[in-house]
N, C-alpha and C positions, 0 to 999 in steps of 0.2 A: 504493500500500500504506500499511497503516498502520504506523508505524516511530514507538520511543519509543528516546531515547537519555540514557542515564545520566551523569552528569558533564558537562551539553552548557555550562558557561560557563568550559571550560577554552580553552587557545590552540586545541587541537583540535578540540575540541565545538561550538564557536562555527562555526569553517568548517564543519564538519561538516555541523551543521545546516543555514545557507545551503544547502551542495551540495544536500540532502537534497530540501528546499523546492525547490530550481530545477526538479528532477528531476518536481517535480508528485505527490511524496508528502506523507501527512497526518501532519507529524511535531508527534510531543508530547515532552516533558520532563521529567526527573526532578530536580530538585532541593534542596538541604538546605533545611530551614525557616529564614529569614530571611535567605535569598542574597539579593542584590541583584541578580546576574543582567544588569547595565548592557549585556553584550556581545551582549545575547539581546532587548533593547527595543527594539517592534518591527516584530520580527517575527511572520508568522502562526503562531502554533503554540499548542497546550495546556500548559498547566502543570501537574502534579501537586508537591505538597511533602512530603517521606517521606525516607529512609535506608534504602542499603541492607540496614544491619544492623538493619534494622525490616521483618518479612516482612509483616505487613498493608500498610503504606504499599506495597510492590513489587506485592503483589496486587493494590490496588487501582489502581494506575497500568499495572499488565500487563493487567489487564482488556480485552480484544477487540484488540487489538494484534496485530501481523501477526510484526512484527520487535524484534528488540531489540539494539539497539548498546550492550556497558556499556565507556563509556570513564570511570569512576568510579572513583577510585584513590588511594590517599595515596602523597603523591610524595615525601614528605618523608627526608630523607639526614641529618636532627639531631635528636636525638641515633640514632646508627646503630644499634643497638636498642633497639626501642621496641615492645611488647608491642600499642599499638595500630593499629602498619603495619599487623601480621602480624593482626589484627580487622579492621578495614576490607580489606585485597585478598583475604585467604582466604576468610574466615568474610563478607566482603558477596558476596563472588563465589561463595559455596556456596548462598549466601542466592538469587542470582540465579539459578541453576542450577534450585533446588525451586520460586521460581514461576514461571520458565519451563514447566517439566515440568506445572505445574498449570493452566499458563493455556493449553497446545496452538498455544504459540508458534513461527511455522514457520520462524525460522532466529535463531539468536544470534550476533553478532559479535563477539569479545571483543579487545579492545584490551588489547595483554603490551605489551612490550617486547622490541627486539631483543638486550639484556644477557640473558636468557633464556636465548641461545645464545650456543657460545663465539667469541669475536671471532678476527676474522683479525691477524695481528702484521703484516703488509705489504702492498702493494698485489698482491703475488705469493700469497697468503695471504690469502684473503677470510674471513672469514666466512659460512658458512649454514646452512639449518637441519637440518642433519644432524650440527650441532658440539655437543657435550657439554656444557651448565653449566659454568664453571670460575670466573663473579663472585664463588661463594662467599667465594675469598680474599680478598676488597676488607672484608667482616665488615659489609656491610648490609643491615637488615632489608628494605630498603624491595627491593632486586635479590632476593634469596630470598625475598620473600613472594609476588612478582609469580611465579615461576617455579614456585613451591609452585601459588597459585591459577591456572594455565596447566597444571599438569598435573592437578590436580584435576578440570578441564575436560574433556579429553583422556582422564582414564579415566571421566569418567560417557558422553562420545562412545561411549567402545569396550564399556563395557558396559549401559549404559542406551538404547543410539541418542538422545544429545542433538545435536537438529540444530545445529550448531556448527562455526565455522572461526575461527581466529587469525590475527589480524595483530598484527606487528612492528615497529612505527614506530622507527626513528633518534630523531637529533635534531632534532625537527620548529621549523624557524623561519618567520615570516608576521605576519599581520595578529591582529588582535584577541587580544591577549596581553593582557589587562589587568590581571594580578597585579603586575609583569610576571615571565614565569618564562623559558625559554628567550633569547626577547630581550634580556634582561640583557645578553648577551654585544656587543651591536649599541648597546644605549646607553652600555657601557661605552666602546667603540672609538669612539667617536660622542663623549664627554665626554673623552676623553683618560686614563682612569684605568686603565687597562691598561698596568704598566708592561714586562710580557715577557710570554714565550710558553716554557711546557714542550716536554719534546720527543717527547710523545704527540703522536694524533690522532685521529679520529672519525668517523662516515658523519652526513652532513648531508642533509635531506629541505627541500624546501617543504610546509608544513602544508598546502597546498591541494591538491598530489598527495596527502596521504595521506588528506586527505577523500573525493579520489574512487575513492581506492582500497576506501578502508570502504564507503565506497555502492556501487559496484561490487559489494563481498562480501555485498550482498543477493539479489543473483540466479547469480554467477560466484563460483569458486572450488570446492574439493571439499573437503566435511564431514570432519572430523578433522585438515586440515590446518593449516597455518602457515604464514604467508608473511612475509617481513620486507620492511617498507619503506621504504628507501632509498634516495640515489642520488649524492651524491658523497663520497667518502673522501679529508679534506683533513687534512695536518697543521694543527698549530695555528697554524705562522707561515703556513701556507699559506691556512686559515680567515681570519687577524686581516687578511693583507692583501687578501683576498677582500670581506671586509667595508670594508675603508676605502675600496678604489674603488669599490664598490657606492654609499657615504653621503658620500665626500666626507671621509671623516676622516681620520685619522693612524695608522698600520700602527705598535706597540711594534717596538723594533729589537734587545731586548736577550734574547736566549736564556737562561734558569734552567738549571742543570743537574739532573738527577733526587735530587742528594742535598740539594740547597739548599731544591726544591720538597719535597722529605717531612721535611725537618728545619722546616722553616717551617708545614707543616700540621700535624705533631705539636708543636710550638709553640703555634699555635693550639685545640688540642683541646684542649690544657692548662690554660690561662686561661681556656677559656669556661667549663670545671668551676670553676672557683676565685671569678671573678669575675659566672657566671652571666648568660652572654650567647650568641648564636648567630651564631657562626664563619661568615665567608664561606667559607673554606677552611680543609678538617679534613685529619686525617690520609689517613681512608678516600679523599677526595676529592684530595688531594695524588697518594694512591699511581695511583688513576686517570686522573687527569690526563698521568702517566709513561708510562703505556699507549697504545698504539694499540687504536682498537676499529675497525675495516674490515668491512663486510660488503658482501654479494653481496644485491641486491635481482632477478634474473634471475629467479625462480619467482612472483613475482607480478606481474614485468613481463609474465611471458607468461600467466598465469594469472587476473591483477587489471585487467589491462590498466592497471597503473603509470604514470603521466604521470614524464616526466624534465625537471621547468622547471629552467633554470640558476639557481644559487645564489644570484646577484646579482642577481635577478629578487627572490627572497623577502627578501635583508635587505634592500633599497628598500624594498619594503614596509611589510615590519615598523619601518620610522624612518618611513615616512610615514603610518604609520595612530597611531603615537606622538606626529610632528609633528601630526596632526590632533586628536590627542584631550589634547595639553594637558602630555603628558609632557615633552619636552624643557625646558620650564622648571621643572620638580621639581629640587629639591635632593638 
């Protein structure tokens, strides 16, 4: 098939596209003008250069295309609203929606988030997708926009028949991270600059099951749904020392308490107003970190046919596609 996928030089899109390629489909590309794209050379695939918020450039790259993956998304958490999230995930993903519909494209896959839905508090307390919104509280644009443009989606399904299913990716960690974004956490543990661990925690994915899971959602799963994918649910001392035996590094020993980590992120939101800098940790991101987000990946294990690779398989990885590509000597 022919399969065009949007945002492909993300940590995700990168695997993505691999899988896609393996699979023996004619995949092409959607990306900003003057990306650089380093995680995509290469490879066999087409290029088109446009924005989503640009509906000619969509037409024109949607043009005879079979399929369309849009993992295209501003992920950005600074400043927590920002009038141009909420342009880029709604209003590009509305965008995508109208040339779909124009171009008699025979299925879309759209790439949310599992903060979407409301997280489980325990390992007795999953999360899935029958749970209510409740990120609102956390006050960013970047979780409400994504949830806004997921149900945007979901009512042109139910009343337009847009061929359409959603997935729900976790915390995807892996190879070809080259911002770097998620992996951060792995070269942090990795450089020693991790000095504790909150007493949240979080569903963690290998980025390579959720690629297969996305290519999978070109042929399986059922229109209007949603699937979240995941598959282990670690606390954070449980994460950090997941990751040190995976690399070889050194596990923080020192547990934050919840009022230490939100007085410290509201500390920093504070200064970066004043001083005009971006905060590793804000408040919104403090008060998340306090949080357990748990979910149940069981509906698209059995639906996506979900691969379950163990956690210390993907941070390897992700330190050795870093060690190969020149990162670990960065400062």
């Amino acid at each position: 098939m022919k399969v065009i996928v949007t945002g492909p030089d993300g940590v995700l899109g990168s695997n993505l596209v691999r899988e896609l390629i393996a699979r023996g489909h004619k995949v092409s590309v959607l990306l900003l003008k003057g990306a650089t794209s380093k995680t995509l050379d290469g490879l066999n695939i087409d290029k088109f250069y446009g924005d989503i918020l640009d509906k000619d450039s969509l037409n024109a790259a949607f043009t005879g295309q079979d399929i369309v993956i849009h993992c295209a998304a501003s992920t950005s958490v600074y400043p927590a609203r920002d009038p141009f999230i909420n342009k880029v995930n709604v209003e590009g993903t509305a965008n995508v929606i109208q040339a779909i519909k124009e171009n008699k494209i025979k299925r879309l896959v759209y790439v949310g988030t599992a903060n979407s839905f409301g997280n489980g508090s325990s390992l007795d307390d999953l999360g899935d997708e029958t749970n209510k919104y409740t990120a609102h509280k956390y006050g960013l644009d970047y979780m409400d926009s994504k949830k806004k443009a997921q149900d945007l989606l979901l009512e042109s399904v139910k009343n337009d028949g847009l061929p359409a299913i959603v997935v729900n990716p976790t915390f995807m960690i892996g190879p070809y991270d080259s911002k770097p974004s998620s992996g951060t956490m792995v070269l942090a543990i990795y450089n020693r600059k991790v000095p504790g661990y909150t007493r949240g925690g979080k569903n963690y994915i290998a980025v390579k099951d959720a690629a297969v899971a996305i290519a999978n959602g070109i042929t399986m799963g059922r229109i209007g749904e949603c699937y979240i994918l995941g598959n282990e649910n670690l606390s954070y001392r449980e994460a950090f020392e997941k990751i040190a035996q995976s690399i070889g590094g050194k596990a923080p020993k020192l547990g934050m308490a919840n009022s230490i980590m939100r007085a410290y992120g509201s500390m920093n939101s504070f200064l970066a107003k004043i001083f005009r800098y971006t905060p590793t940790v804000t408040k919104e991101l403090a008060a998340i970190s306090c949080d357990n987000f748990y979910y149940s990946a069981d509906k698209a294990r059995k639906e996506l046919q979900l691969p379950r690779t163990p956690m210390e398989v993907a941070f390897k990885e992700c330190l050795e596609w870093y060690r190969d590509n020149g990162y670990l000597n960065k400062k």
